[in-house]
Structure formats: structure tokens, C-alpha cells
N, C-alpha and C positions, 0 to 999 in steps of 0.2 A: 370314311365319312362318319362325321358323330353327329347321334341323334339326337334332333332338336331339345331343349327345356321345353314344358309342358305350360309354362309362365310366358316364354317366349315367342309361344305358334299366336299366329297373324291369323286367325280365321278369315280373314278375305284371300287367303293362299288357298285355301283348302273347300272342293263342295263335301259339306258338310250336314246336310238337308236330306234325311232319308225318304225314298218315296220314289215307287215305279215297280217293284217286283213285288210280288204274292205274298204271304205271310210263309214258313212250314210251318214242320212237326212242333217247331222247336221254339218259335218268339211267338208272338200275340200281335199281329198287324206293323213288326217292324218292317219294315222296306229298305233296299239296298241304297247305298247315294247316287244322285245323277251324275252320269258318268262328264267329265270334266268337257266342254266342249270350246274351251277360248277364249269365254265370254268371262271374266273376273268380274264383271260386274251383278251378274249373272247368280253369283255366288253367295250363298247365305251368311251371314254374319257370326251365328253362332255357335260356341263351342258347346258338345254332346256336357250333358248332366254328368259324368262321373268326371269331368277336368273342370267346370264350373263349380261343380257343390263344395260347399265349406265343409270344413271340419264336424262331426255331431260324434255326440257318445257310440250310437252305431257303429260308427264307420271308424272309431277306434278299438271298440269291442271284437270287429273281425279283424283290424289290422292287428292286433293281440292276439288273437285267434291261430294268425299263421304263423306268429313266432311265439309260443307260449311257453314252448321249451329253451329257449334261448334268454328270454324276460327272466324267467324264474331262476335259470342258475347266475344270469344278472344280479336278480333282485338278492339271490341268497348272496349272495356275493357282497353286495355293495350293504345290504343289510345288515350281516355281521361286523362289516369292516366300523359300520355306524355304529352300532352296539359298543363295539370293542372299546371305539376312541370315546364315546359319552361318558364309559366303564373310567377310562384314563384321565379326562379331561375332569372331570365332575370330583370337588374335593370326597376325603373321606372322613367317617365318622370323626367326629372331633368331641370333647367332654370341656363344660358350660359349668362354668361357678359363677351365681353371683348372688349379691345381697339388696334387701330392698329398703329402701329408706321411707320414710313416710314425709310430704314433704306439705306439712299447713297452709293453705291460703294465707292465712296470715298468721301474728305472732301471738303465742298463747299469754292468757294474763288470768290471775287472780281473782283480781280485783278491779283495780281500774284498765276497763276496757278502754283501750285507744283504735284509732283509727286507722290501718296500715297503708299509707301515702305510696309504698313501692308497689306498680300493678303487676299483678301475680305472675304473667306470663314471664315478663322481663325477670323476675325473681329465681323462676323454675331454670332460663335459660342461663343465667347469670352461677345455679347452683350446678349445672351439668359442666359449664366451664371451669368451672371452681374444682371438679371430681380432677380434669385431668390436667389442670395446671402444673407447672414445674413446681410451686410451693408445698403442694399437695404430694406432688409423686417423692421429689426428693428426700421429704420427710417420710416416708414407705419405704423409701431402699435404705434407710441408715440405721431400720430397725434390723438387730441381728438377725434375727431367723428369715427376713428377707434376701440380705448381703448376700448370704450363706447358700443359696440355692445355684443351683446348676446352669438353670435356665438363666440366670441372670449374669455367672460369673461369664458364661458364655457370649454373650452380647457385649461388642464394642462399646456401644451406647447406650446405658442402660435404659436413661431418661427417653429418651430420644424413642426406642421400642416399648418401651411401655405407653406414650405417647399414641404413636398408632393399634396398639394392640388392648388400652380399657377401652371400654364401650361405656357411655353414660346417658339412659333415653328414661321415656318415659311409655315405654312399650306395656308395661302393665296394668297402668292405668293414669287418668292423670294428675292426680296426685301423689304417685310412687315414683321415686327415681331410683330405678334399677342400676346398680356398678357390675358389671359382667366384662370378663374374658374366655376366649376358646382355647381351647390346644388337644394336647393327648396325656399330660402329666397330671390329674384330676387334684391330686395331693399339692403341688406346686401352685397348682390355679387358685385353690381354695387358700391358699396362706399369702398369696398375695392379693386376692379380692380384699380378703379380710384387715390386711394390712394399710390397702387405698382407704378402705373404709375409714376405719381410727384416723387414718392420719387424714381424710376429709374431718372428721365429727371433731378432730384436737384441733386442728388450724385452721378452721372456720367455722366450722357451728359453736363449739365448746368454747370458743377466743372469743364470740359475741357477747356470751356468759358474761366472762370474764370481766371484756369490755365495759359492762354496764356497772358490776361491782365497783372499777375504777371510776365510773362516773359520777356513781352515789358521794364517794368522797368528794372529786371535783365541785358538783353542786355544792357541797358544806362549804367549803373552803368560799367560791362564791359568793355563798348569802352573808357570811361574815364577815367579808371584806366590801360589799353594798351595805350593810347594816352601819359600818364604821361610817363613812363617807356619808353617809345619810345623817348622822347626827351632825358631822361639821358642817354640811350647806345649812344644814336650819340654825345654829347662832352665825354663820353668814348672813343668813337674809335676815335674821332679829338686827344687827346693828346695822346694818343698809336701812331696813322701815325708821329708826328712828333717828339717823341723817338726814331724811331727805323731808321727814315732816310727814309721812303719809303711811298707814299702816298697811296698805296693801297698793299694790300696781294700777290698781281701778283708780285712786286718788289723783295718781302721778298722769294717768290718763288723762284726767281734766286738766288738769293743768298744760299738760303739752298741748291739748290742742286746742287750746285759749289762746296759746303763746304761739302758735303756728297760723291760727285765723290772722291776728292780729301781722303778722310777718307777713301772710301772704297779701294782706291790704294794701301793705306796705310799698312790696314786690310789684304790685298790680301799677298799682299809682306813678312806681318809678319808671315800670315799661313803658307806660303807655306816654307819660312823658317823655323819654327818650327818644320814642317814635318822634312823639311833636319836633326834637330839637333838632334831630337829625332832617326830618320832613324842612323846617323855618331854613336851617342851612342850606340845606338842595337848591330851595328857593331865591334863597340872597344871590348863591353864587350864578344863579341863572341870570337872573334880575340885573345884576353887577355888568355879566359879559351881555347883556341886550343895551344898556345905557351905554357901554365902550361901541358898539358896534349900529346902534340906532341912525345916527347923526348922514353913515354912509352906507348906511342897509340898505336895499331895495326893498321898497312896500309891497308887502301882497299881493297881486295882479287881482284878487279876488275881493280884498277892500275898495283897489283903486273902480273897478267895475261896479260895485257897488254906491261908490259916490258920484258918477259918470252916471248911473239912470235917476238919480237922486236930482238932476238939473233940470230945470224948468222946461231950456228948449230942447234938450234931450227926448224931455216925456212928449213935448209936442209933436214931434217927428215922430216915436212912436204910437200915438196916436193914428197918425194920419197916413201909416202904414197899414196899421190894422182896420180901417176903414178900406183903404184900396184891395185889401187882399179878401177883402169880404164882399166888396162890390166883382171883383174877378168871378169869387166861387158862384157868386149866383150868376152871372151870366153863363160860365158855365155850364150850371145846372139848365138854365131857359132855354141854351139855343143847342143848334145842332151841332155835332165836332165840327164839319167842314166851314159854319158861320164861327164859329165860336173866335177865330184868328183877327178877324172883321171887324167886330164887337168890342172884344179885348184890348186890343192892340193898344187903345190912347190911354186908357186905364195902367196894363203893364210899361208903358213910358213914362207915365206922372209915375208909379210907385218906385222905379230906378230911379228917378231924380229925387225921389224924400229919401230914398234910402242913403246916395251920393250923400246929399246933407245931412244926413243924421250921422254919419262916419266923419264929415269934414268939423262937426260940432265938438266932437269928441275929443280929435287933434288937437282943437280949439282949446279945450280949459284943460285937459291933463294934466301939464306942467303947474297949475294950479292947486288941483286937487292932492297931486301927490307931496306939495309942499305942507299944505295943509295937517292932512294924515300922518307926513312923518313926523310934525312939532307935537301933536297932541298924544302920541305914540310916548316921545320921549317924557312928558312932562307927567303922564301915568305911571310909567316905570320909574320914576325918581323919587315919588309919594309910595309905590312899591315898598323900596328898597328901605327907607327912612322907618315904615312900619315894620318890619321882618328884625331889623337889627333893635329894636325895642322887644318887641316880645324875645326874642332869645335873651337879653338881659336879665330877663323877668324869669326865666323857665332853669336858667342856671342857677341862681339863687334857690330856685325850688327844689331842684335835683340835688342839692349839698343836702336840704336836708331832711328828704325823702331816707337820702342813704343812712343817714346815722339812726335812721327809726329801721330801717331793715337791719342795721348790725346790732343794735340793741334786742328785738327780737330772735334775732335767729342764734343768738347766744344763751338765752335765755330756754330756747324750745333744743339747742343742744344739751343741756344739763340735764334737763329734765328727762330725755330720750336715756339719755348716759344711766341715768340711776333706776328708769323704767325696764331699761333693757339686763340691768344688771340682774334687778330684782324678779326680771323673765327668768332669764336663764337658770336661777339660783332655782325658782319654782319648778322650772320643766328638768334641771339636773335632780330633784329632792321627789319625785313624781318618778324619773326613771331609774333611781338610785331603787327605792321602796317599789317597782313591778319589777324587779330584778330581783331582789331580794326576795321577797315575796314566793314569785316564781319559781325560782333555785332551790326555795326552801319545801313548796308544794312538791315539786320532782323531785328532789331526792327522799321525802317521805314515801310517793308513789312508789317508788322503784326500790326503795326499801320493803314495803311491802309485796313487790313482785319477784325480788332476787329469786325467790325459791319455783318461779312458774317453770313450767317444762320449754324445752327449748322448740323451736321451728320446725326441726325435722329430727325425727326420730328413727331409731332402727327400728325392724320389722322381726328382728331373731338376734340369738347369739353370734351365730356362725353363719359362712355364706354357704348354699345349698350346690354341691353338683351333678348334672344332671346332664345324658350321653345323647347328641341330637342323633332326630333319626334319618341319619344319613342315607342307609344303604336302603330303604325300599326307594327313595327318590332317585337313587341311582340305576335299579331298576326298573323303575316309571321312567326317568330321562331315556336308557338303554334303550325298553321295549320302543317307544314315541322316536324313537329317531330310526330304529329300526324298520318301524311301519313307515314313516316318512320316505328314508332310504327307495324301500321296497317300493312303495306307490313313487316317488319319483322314477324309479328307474322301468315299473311297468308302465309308464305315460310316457316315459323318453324313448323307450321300442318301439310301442303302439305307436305317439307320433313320428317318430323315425318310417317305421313299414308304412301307415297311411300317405306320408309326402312321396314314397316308392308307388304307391297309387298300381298295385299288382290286382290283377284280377281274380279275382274271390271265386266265381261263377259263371253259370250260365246267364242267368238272369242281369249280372253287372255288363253281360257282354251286350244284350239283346237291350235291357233298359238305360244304363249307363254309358254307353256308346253309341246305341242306335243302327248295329249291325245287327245281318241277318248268321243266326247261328245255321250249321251246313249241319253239324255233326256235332256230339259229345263222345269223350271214349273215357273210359274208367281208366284210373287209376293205376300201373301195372307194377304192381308189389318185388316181384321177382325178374324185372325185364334185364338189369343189369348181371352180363355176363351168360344172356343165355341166346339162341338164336330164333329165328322165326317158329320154328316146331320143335318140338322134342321135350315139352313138361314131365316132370315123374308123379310129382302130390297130387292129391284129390284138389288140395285147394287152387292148385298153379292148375289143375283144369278147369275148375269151375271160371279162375278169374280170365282164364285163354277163352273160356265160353263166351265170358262176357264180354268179354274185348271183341272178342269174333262178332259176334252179335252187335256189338255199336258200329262195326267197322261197314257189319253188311247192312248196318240201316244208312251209315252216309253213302255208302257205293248207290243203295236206293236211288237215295236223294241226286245223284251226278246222275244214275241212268236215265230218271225221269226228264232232269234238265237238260240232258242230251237227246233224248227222243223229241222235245219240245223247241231246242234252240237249234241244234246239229251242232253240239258241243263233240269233239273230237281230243283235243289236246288241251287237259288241263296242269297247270302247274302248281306244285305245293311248295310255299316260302310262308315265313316271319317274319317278324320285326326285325328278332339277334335271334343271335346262335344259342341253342340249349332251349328250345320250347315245341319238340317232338316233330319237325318236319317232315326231316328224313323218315322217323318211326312211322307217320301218317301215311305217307306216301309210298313207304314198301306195303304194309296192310291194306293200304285203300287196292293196289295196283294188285295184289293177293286176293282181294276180295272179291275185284274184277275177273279174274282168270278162275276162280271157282264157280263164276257167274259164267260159265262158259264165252267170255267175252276175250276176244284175241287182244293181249293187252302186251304193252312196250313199257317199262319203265328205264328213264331216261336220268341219268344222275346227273346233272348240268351244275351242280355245287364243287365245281372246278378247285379252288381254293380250300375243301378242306371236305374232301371227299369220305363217305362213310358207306355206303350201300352195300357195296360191293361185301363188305364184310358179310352181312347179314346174312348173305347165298353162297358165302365161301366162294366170289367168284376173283381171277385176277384184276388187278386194276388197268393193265394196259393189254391190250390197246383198247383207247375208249373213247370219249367223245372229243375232248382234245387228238387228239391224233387225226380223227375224222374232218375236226375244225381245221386243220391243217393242211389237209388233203395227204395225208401221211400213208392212208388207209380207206377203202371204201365202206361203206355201209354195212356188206356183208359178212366183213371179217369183225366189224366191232359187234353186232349182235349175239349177245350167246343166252343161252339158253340155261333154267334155273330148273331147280328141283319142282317147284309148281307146276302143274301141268299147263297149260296156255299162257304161262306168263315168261318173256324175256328181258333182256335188260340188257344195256349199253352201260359201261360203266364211265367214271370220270378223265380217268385216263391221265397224263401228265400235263400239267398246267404247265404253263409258262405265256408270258405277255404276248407273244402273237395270239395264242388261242382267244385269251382274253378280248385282244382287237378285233377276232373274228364275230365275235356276239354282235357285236355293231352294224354287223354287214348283214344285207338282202339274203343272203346264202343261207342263212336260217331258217325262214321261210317256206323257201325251195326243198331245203332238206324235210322239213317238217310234213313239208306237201306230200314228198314222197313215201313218209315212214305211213303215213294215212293210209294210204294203196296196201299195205302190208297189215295193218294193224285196227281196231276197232278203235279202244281205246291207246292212248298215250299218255302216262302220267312224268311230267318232267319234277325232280326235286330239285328246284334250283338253291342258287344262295338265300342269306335273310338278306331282307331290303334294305334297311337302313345300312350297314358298316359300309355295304359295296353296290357298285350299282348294276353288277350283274343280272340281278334277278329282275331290275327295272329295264334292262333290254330284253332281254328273254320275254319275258310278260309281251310285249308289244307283237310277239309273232306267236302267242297262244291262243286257245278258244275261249278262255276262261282260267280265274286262278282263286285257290282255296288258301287262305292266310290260317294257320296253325298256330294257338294259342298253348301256352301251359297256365295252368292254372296255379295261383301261387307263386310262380316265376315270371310272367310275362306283367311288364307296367302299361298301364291304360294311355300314358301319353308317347310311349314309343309305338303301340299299337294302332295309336289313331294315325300318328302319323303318317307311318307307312302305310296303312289303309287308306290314306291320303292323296299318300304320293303315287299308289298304284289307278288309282279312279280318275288321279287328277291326268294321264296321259291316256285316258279311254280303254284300259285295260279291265274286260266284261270281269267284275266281281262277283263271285257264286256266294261269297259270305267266309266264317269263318269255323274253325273245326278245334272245340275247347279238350286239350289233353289234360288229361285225369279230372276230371267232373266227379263229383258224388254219385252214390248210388242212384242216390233219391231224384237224380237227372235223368235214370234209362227208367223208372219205372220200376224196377225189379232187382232183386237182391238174392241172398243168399237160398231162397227157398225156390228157386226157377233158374233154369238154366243149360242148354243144350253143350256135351262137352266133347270140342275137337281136336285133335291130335293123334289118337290113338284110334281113328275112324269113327265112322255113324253109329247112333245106334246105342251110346253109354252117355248116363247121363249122372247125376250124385243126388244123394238124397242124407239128410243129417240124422245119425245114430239117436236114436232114444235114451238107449242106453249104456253107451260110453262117453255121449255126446260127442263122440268126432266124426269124420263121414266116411263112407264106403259107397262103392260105385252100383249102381243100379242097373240093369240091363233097362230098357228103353223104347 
């Protein structure tokens, strides 16, 4: 059977709820759980404080606490291993050449100060990339004592490694550009620092120089060649002024635009005529197709209605419609709707009959009127047509000779444009020839006086400086810091490691952190492996047999009392798992009984991996399997041990029937009977959890004492089983914590009654050897 996760307990499985029995020696008003009665609903919900609480520095402090020996040869461990590799990993000292340049905001001048147009940042970045361009380095490696280096001839690529290996910043300040390389060959670094250097200052600072020298000349050659060309346009434009009559362009001005007004009158006049002649044509040819098409046109419908109310008896009948339909409205208005039909009636028949004849009148003359309208139609558009082909006679004539005064004009205002425009150009060529000249001639005087100013950027020294970084103490900063890292990682990775094992620290985590009732504490036993129930030799293996003796007879206390008060008879000692002092509890407890002159039985019922028997040197069979069996009676398994009043049954040989037999009634009945013989009966069955023998057995006890070790036993397999025992109504006395601190009995090395060697001897600590000797008592 495997024991629950501690994450995965269902508190509605388990009562959990302490509360019903007394406080002892030993808690502060804890109380036992209610014993499990059926009822799950019943059941409290919440899990005990030490499987609820989180994490806190405390409770990694003591989980550190139980493994502090194990953390530290960790921590030494994983700490050097850190050390070692930060040791390896972390370059080493390297030696630092470099040289510093000084690099000006702007460009140094004599004299005529100018204005530096390139903004300085772009400038500085522009010179770092310049340090390590291919123009720059190439020109560094084909100096000899560059070639010639070791470091270099060794590199596939020369270019290409020195590329990644100058450094070009401005880490000094910000107007120093620093050329710096590392390595280990301080001599080699320093000849090629110095090398980048030069061949930066020759092929780009020193070549600006130069630059400018060459430009000095450029401007001469310039102003001399504008100076020429400036004296030809001006006897250009002398015999231009005296062709055209005017000695300057302002002259020629007036005139064009005398001769342009005069054009544009011209122009205007001719438009607008145009318009006319085009407008008079539109017209004929309209005019033309109405007189083809008049004679069989249909008239208006909207003339013809117009000459139809234009007739006498037309207008009569309308008349005397609007009379009728005005004598209607008002009667109407006088009488009531249902008269109104009454009244009306002779009224709306006379106004149908003017209306009849006012419609038959119209039939009447139509043919009339429309004859009329189409002759008068026609003989309009005839008088039309006869005026439109006149004036366009008249407008043709005009237009011939509108146009010979626009060509006259615009011949006239092109000559003049021609010799105006000549005599521009001549002016603005003789203006830009002499601010060329001028200019070219200004700048290379400038720049003649500047040749000699100092350059942009300057070195800072002769030679570049090397200088050894200080590697190794950061190596030993890195070391130490990954060491302590290490360490403290791996002290937190234990600490949480043991804290999620959630082992019990104490008394107090049992009584406050679970909410059990503690039975018993027993010390610690220094020397218990390998030796038997009696027989110590040291002062000290009696003091700690004292002590032990002493916790053992304050828990037997504790069972007599709640045997006198319950009729406790048969109690059983189990754990959780195996290795958390049962057995040991249970031979001592049943030992402690029998010096209590109390007739006691101890019963080894941990079938499965029996150990008692050892401790009295007794054989293992026949023993309680065998009895389980019916193999053997009662009388033969009892034997008897070196304690006086104390015997014992031992476990005897297991196998699956005996096993089955725990299940059965017969338990019981056996038990019943071992009573008639025996005061007490202490059974050491199995742990609870792996098997579930000790959960049958329990159901035919008076009571059962759960055995804790301290430091070995975890809080959620504990609770469990203390769980699972309460949860079937098995009476819980509490729990019995093996190896407790001192500081849990009360007393320590300076008190203490010593047994084995009989009554009567007790120890007391030397003065002056400091070690102890036995006291009589």
C-alpha cells in the first residue's frame, strides 16, 4: 500500500477536528480526534496547520537544521565545482595598447573662421569608421615592420582579423577617439596600434591637408578662366545695346510692352469677333433648317392655346364658368353638407353645359388659329435669315483685317523680346561670370592663409601606451560570487528539498502542527545500534540508559493512569512506515511495565519483518503465526524473557494464511483470553500505511500508541495513518516522539538515576578532568 501525497489527502476522508480527551504532561489543551463514527459529513474540512502552512524562512531554517551535514559537503561541492569553471570560463589577463587622438568639434582655422556645416556626432562616428576601414588597415599591413610580425603572418586573413580585433570608441572622453587592441604580445600590439594610427592620420586626416592645397590651385585656375569670359560677354552686350537702339534692357522694356498692349487690342478685338461670326452662323444655319421645315411643322401646342383663350367667345365661357363655380362655393359655404346636393345641383348642370361649349368652341376655330401662327412664323424667320447673312458679310471684312494688325504687332513685340532677352542673358551671364570669379578668388586667398592651421584631430602622444588589464582579481570576484551563489543555491535546494519531506522537528510540531495528543517523548539513543536491552559499560551509555529509562517510565505513567481510568488492557504500538522506533518503544514500554510490577505480555504481531525476538535473544518460532494457525496452543508460544514479569510471544513464521487469520473473530477471543493471564498486553504490530495489518489488529485492541521518530518520520504520512486508525474507531491514546531533545524531558546531563548495573549508582560530572565517574546514591 503506498502512502498517500500530502497535496492529495481529501480532508472530508479523514476526522480531523481535535477535541474530547484531556490535555497531559506534554501538549497545552490539545485533544485527541473524534473517533470516525460513519457520518462523513460529520467530518471537518480542515487539514492540521503543519500540511496547510506555506513555506517561511523558519521552517526552512529547521529543515536545514536536519540536514546541515549533508547541505554543506553539497554546498562545498557544488561551490568549488563553481569556483573552478568561473576560474576557466572567465578570460585571462590580456595587455591593452592604445593611442588617443584628439578629435575637434570643428575644423581649426587661423584666420578666417568658418562655419562647420558637418554635425559633430555624424563626424566622430564617421572618424571611428574610418580607424577600421579596409583603406585604413590595408595601408598598416604593407608597412614593413607590420608584414613582418608573427601575429600577422599567422592569420589567414589578415584584414579581415584585424577588422574584428581594433577597437575604435570614444571611451575616454568625448572628444578623444581612442584606437586600442588586446592580446598577450604587448610589443606586437603596440606596433600595430601605432601603425593603424599613421596610416589613419596619412589616409584620412593628413589627405584633407593635402586635399585643400590641391584646391588652392583649383580656385586660381577658376577665377581665371571666369575673369576671361567676363570680359567677352561685356563687348557682347556693348554691340547688342547699339543694334537695337537702347542702351540698356529697361529701354527695350518699353518698347515691348507698347508693342504687346497694342497686339493684345488687336487679339481681343479679333476674339471677340470671332465669337460674333461663329455665334451669326449657328444662327443662319438654324434659321435656314426652321424655314425648310416651317411650312409642315407642327405649331406649339402652347402658342396654339395661347391664341384659343385670346377669342372673344372663348373668354365668354370662361367667364361664366368662373361665375358658376363661385356661386357653387358659396352655397356650399351657407348650407349644410346633406342640403348642399339640393341647392347645387341646377348650378353644377348649367356649369357642365358652359364647360361642353367652351371645349366645342375651341374645336370650332383651331384649324384657324393654327393656320394663322404658322404663316406669321414663317415670314419672321425669312426677315431672320436675310439679316444674319448681312452682318456676317460685314464681320468677314473685319476679321481680314483685325488679322494683319495682330501680325504686324506680334512681329514687332517678337524682335524686341529677342534683343531684350539677349541682352538679359548677356547681363545675368556677366553678373554670374564676376560672383564666380570673385568668389574663387576670395577662397583661395582664405585657404591660402589657412593652409598652415592644424588639422581636426590630433595625436595625444608619440607612441601608443600598454597597459595590463586587471583581470585576475575579477576572476577572483567572479569565482568567490558564483561560489557563494553555488553554496546558497544548493543550501535552499536541501532546505526546500527536506521542508517538502515535511519530517517532524519535535514535540511541539506534533502537538501544534498536527493537533495530536503527545503520549510520551524518549531521548535520543546514541549507542542503541548493536547493543541489547541491558548491558551498557560507559558512564555516558548509563546516564543516556537513565534517561531513556526515565521517559520510558513517564509514558508507562501515562498508559497506567489511562488504564485505571478507561480499563485499557491491550494496547498496540505501530507507525506510519518502518524505521520510526516501534518495535524499540514497545519492547521498553512492555520493560517498563514489568518493573512496574505489572504482569505484562508483549506480543510481536509485525508478522512481516519481525525484530523483537532479537532484543531477548528469544527464538522466533513457534510464535504467533503458528498460534494463528492453530499449529500450536497458547502455552507453548509464551516464553519467558530475562525481565522479571515480563514475557513474550514472538512473531513466528508468516506466511498468507496467518496473514488471513488477522481478519478473523479469533483475535479477539485470543486476546480475551491472554487478559485472564496478563495485566497488561503490549502488541507491536506492523506500520500502517505499507500493510494493512496493523489496521486489523487495531480493531481488536483497547487502544493504540502511534510511534514517531523525530527527523525521520513526515508529517503527511503521519497524519494519514493517524487518520486512517481513528477513521475505523480504533481508541487513540496519542502519539510517543523517539529521540526528542533534551530540553523535552526537562533534564539533562546534570540529573539522572542510572540503570543496569542495579539501584543505587547514579553520575556526577568531574571537576577536574571534566569527564564522569560514578557516584554512589
Amino acid at each position: 500500500m503506498i502512502p498517500p501525497n500530502p497535496q492529495n489527502l481529501n480532508p472530508s476522508d479523514y476526522p480531523a477536528k481535535p477535541g474530547g480527551a484531556p490535555a497531559n504532561g506534554y501538549g497545552s489543551g490539545v485533544h485527541l480526534p473524534v473517533p470516525f463514527n460513519g457520518d462523513r459529513a460529520a467530518l471537518p474540512p480542515a487539514l492540521p496547520p503543519a500540511l496547510s502552512s506555506a513555506m517561511t524562512p523558519q521552517s526552512l531554517f529547521k529543515a536545514f537544521r536536519r540536514r546541515w551535514g549533508r547541505a554543506l559537503f553539497l554546498g562545498v561541492l557544488f561551490a568549488t565545482a563553481a569556483a573552478v569553471g568561473a576560474l576557466m570560463v572567465l578570460p585571462r589577463s590580456k595587455y591593452t595598447a592604445r593611442m588617443i587622438l584628439q578629435v575637434h568639434p570643428y575644423q581649426q582655422y587661423l584666420l578666417f573662421q568658418q562655419v562647420n556645416p558637418q554635425d559633430y556626432g555624424v563626424f566622430q562616428r564617421t572618424q571611428m569608421a574610418m580607424v577600421k576601414s579596409r583603406l585604413v588597415l590595408n595601408a598598416a599591413l604593407k608597412q614593413p615592420q607590420v608584414a613582418d610580425l608573427p601575429i600577422i603572418r599567422n592569420q589567414a586573413e589578415p584584414i579581415e582579423w584585424l577588422e574584428k580585433e581594433v577597437r575604435a570608441d570614444y571611451s575616454t572622453g568625448p572628444e578623444f577617439l581612442t584606437i586600442s587592441m588586446s592580446g598577450d604580445n604587448p610589443e606586437e600590439l603596440k606596433i600595430l596600434v601605432d601603425a593603424i594610427t599613421e596610416a589613419y592620420l596619412n589616409e584620412v586626416v593628413y589627405k584633407d591637408h593635402r586635399k585643400r592645397l590641391e584646391r588652392i590651385e583649383q580656385l586660381r585656375d577658376l577665377a581665371q578662366r571666369y575673369e576671361q569670359r567676363l570680359r567677352t560677354k561685356r563687348t557682347q552686350l556693348r554691340e547688342l545695346a547699339k543694334a537695337v537702339g537702347a542702351k540698356n534692357a529697361t529701354n527695350l522694356a518699353i518698347q515691348q510692352r507698347l508693342a504687346l498692349e497694342q497686339q493684345g487690342l488687336a487679339q481681343k478685338e479679333l476674339t471677340q469677333l470671332r465669337g460674333e461670326i461663329r455665334r451669326l452662323q449657328t444662327d443662319l444655319v438654324v434659321r435656314e433648317a426652321q424655314e425648310k421645315q416651317l411650312a409642315e411643322a407642327i405649331v406649339p401646342e402652347n402658342l396654339i392655346e395661347e391664341a384659343l383663350e385670346k377669342d372673344k367667345g372663348v373668354q365668354t365661357y370662361r367667364a361664366e364658368i368662373a361665375k358658376l363655380e363661385l356661386q357653387i362655393k358659396d352655397i356650399k359655404s351657407a348650407t349644410k353638407p346633406q342640403s348642399f346636393d339640393r341647392f347645387a345641383q341646377p348650378l353644377q348642370d348649367a356649369l357642365s353645359k358652359v364647360k361642353q361649349a367652351l371645349e366645342e368652341r375651341k374645336k370650332e376655330i383651331r384649324p384657324t388659329v393654327v393656320k394663322e401662327l404658322r404663316e406669321r412664323l414663317l415670314a419672321e424667320t425669312q426677315n431672320t435669315i436675310a439679316n444674319l447673312k448681312a452682318r456676317l458679310a460685314f464681320s468677314a471684312e473685319l476679321e481680314k483685317a483685325l488679322l494683319d494688325d495682330v501680325a504686324r504687332y506680334s512681329k514687332m513685340a517678337l524682335d524686341i523680346n529677342q534683343n531684350a532677352l539677349d541682352m538679359e542673358s548677356l547681363n545675368e551671364e556677366i553678373a554670374t561670370a564676376d560672383a564666380i570669379a570673385k568668389k574663387a578668388t576670395s577662397e583661395a586667398e582664405a585657404m591660402e592663409v589657412e593652409r598652415n592651421a592644424p588639422p581636426r584631430v590630433q595625436k595625444m602622444g608619440d607612441a601608443a601606451e600598454v597597459r595590463r588589464d586587471d583581470q585576475g582579481k575579477k576572476q577572483l570576484m567572479a569565482a568567490g560570487l558564483a561560489a557563494l551563489v553555488a553554496l546558497g543555491g544548493v543550501f535552499f535546494a536541501v532546505s526546500w528539498w527536506e521542508w517538502r519531506a515535511k519530517r517532524i522537528d519535535g514535540v511541539d510540531e506534533v502537538i501544534h502542527g498536527l493537533g495530536m495528543t503527545v503520549f510520551g517523548a524518549l531521548p535520543a539513543w546514541r549507542h542503541e545500534r548493536g547493543r541489547r536491552l541491558i548491558g551498557t559499560k560507559t558512564y555516558r551509555d548509563l546516564h543516556w540508559q537513565s534517561l531513556f529509562t526515565e521517559s520510558v517510565d513517564a509514558t508507562r505513567t501515562m498508559l497506567v493512569h489511562a488504564a485505571r481510568q478507561e480499563g485499557l488492557r491491550v494496547v498496540m504500538v505501530t507507525s506510519a512506515v518502518s524505521g520510526e522506533g516501534k518495535t524499540s518503544l514497545a519492547t521498553h514500554l512492555a520493560t517498563s511495565l514489568a518493573r512496574a510490577n505489572r504482569r505484562t505480555l508483549l506480543v510481536d504481531c509485525d508478522l512481516r519483518n519481525p525484530a523483537a525476538h532479537k532484543l531477548f535473544d528469544l527464538p522466533l518460532t513457534p510464535g504467533f503465526s503458528e498460534l494463528l494457525r492453530g499449529e500450536v496452543g497458547i502455552t507453548e508460544v509464551i516464553k519467558a524473557t530475562t525481565v522479571n514479569g515480563l514475557w513474550m510471544i514472538t512473531a513466528g513464521r508468516c506466511d498468507e494464511r496467518a496473514l488471513q487469520m488477522l481478519a478473523q473473530d479469533d483475535l479477539r477471543r485470543l486476546f480475551a483470553r491472554l487478559k485472564e493471564q496478563y495485566e497488561f498486553i503490549v502488541v507491536d504490530s506492523s506500520p500502517v500505511l505499507p500493510v494493512a495489518d496493523a489496521l486489523q489488529i487495531g480493531q481488536h485492541v483497547d487502544a493504540v500508541l502511534l510511534s514517531l521518530l523525530r527527523d525521520v518520520s513526515r508529517i503527511p504520512m503521519v497524519y494519514t495513518a493517524y487518520q486512517r486508525l481513528a477513521g475505523l474507531g480504533i481508541r487513540m491514546l496519542g502519539a510517543v516522539v523517539n529521540g526528542a531533545r533534551e530540553e523535552a524531558h526537562g533534564y539533562g546531563y546534570g540529573y539522572g538515576y542510572v540503570y543496569g548495573y542495579g539501584y543505587g549508582y547514579s553520575y556526577q560530572r568531574s571537576t577536574e578532568t571534566g569527564g564522569e565517574t560514578p557516584a554512589a546514591s
